[in-house]
N, C-alpha and C positions, 0 to 999 in steps of 0.2 A: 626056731631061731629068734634071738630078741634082735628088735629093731637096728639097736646098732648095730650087729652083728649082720646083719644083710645088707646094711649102709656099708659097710666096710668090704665087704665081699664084694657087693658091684662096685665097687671105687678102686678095687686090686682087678678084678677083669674088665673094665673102663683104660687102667693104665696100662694093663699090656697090648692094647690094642693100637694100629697102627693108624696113624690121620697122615690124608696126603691131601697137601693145602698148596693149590693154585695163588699166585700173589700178579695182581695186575687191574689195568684202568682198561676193559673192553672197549670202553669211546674213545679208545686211542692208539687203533691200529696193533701194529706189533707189540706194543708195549702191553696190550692185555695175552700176549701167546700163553702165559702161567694157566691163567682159566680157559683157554683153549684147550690145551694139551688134559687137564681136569677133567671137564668135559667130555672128552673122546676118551678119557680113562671109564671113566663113569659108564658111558656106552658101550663101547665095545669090549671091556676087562672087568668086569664085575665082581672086585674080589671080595668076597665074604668077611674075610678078617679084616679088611680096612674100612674105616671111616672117610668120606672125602668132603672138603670145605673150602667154598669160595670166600676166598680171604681178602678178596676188592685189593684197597693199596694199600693193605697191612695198618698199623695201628695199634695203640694198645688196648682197643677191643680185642685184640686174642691173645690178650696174656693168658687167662684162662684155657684155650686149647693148647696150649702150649705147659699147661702145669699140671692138665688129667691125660695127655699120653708121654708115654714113656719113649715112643719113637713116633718123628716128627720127619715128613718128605714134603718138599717146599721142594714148589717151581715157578720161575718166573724169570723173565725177559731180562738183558744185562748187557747195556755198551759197553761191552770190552776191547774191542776191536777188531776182533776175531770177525768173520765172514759170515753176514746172519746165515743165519738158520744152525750154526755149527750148536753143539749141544755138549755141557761138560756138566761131568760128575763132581762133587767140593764137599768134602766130610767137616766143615769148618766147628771149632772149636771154642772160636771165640768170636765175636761181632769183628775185630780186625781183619779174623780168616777170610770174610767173605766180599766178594768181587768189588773194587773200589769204587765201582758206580752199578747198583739198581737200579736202572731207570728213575722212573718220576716218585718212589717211595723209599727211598734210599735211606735217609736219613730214621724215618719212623721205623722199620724193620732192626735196622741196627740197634737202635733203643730200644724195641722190642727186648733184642735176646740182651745186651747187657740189664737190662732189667729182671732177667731172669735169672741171670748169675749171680746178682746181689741177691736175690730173695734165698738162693741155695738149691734151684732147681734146675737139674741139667740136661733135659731130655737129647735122645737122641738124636741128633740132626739130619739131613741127608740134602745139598740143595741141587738141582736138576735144574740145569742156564739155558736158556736159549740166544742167543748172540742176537740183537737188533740192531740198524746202521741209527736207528735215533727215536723219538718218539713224532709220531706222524700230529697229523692233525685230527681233527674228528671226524673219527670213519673205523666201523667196527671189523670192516676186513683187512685181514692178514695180506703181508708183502706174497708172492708166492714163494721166495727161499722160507720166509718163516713158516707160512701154510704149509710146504712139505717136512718142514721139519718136526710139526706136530705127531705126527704117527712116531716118528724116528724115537722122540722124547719119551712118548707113553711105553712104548716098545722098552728102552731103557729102563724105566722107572718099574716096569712089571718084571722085567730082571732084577732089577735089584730085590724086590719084593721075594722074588722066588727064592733068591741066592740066601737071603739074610733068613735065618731062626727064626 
């Protein structure tokens, strides 16, 4: 096979591959539960076909992971009002779909994906909430409703993996 031709071949099994990207600030309590719940994916559920990436407070540092997979599972922490630790599924569509406050990265994420939709690229989304009552101070443990709800989270998040194609 000529070179491009193996460039192109790993960049088609590159895209179909799944990345499950944690989004959160760990020095700040609840608000990093995204790379908690990551983490305890990574250990305990080690799935072969998914790629996994601590995405910190998002950014457009990952416009790039966001343009080589074709299906994208983001989790991370969300004053919603909802009762921490509660955890919801969000197929969102568009940067409007998703929850009207991200915690401390809120605004950057959302740019994130409208910047991907003007480029013409629309991976799949999948986003996995953990409910916080706010973002703490500096301190890298978890409330314990969030702490329990981390297994709860990865637990969902490997359903979905299993359910989906």
């Amino acid at each position: 096979m000529a070179p491009a031709t193996i460039q192109c071949t790993l960049d088609r099994a590159l895209a179909m591959k799944t990345l499950v990207m944690g989004i959160g600030n760990l020095l700040m309590g609840d608000e990093g539960a995204g790379i908690h719940v990551l983490r305890y994916l990574e250990q305990q559920h080690p799935l072969l076909s998914v790629d996994f990436v601590d995405g910190g407070t998002g950014g457009f540092h990952l416009l790039e992971y966001f343009q080589t997979y074709e299906r994208v599972i983001l989790i991370d922490a969300t004053m919603d009002g909802e009762p921490p630790g509660t955890v919801r599924v969000i197929k969102p569509e568009f940067a409007r779909d998703y929850p009207r406050t991200l915690a401390a990265h809120d605004i950057g994420l959302k740019d994130l994906l409208d910047s991907l939709y003007l480029l013409g690229k629309r991976p799949q989304i999948v986003l996995f909430t953990l409910s916080i009552a706010g973002i703490g101070s500096l301190c890298m443990e978890l409330s314990d409703d969030v702490q329990r709800a981390v297994r709860t989270a990865a637990e969902a998040v490997t359903a979905h993996l299993e359910s989906e194609p």
